[in-house]
VMD Tcl script that draws the C-alpha trace (Angstrom):
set ca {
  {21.67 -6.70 12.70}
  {20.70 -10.77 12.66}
  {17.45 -10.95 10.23}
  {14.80 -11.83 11.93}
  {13.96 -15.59 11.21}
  {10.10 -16.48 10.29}
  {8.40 -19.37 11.99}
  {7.76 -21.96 9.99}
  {3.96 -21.15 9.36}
  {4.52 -17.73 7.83}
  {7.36 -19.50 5.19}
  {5.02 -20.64 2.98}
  {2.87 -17.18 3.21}
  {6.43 -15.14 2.74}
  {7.32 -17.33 -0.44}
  {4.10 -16.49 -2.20}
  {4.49 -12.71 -1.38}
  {7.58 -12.64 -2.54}
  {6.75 -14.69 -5.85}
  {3.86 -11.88 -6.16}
  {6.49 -9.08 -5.88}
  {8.22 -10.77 -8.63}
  {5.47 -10.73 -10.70}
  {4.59 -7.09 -10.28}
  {8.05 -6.12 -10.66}
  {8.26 -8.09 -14.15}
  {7.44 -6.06 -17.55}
  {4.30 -7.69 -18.97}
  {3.68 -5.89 -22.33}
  {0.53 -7.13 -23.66}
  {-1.30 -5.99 -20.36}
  {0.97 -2.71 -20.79}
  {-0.84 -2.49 -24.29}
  {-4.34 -3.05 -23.26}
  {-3.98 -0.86 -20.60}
  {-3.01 2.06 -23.46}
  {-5.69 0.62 -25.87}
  {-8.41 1.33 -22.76}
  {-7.05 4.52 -21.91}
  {-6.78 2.75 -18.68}
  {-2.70 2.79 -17.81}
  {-2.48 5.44 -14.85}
  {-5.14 3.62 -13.04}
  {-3.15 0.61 -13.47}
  {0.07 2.13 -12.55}
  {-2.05 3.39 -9.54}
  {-3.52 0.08 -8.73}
  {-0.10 -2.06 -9.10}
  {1.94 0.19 -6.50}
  {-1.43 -0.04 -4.20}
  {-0.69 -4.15 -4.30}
  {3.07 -3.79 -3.84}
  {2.42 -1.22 -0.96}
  {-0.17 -4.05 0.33}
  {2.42 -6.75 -0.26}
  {5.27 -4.95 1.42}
  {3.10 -4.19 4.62}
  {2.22 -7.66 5.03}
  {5.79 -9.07 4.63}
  {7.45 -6.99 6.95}
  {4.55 -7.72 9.80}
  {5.46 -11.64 8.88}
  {8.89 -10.50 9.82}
  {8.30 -8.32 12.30}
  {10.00 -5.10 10.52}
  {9.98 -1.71 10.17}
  {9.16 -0.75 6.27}
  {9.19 2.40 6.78}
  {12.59 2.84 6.98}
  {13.90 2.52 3.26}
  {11.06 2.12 1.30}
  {8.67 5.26 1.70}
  {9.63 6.91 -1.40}
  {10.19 3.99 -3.42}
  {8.22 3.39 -6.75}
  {7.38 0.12 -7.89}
  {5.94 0.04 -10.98}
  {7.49 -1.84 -13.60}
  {5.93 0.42 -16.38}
  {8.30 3.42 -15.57}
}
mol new
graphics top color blue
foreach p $ca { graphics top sphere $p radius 0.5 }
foreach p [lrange $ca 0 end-1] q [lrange $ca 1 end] { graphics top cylinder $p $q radius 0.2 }
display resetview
């Protein structure tokens, strides 16, 4: 199946989400040590897949795709 190719007005908005995902994806200890000091790190696991769930939705309506198709079951979090 071609990808589906983004006008130019949703390239800059797919770059950022995808910069975004990055970020979410990548292991950031000294929050992951707050987050234990607060008694505070299931909420943040909780919150962290709720933004990549966010993020996902709105990528694949930039692109005009299905998401539910390989990603329902998918975990996110970088802290697992």
């Amino acid at each position: 199946m071609d990808p589906v190719i983004a006008p130019r007005s949703h390239s800059a908005r797919l770059d950022a989400i995808n910069l975004m995902l990055r970020d979410l994806h990548t292991r950031h200890d000294e929050i992951r040590h707050r987050a234990a000091f607060r008694d505070c790190t299931s909420e943040l696991l909780t919150l962290q897949q709720e933004l990549v769930d966010y993020l996902l939705t709105k990528k694949h309506g930039l692109l005009g795709t299905d998401p539910a198709v390989n990603e329902a079951d998918r975990n996110y979090n970088s802290f697992t």
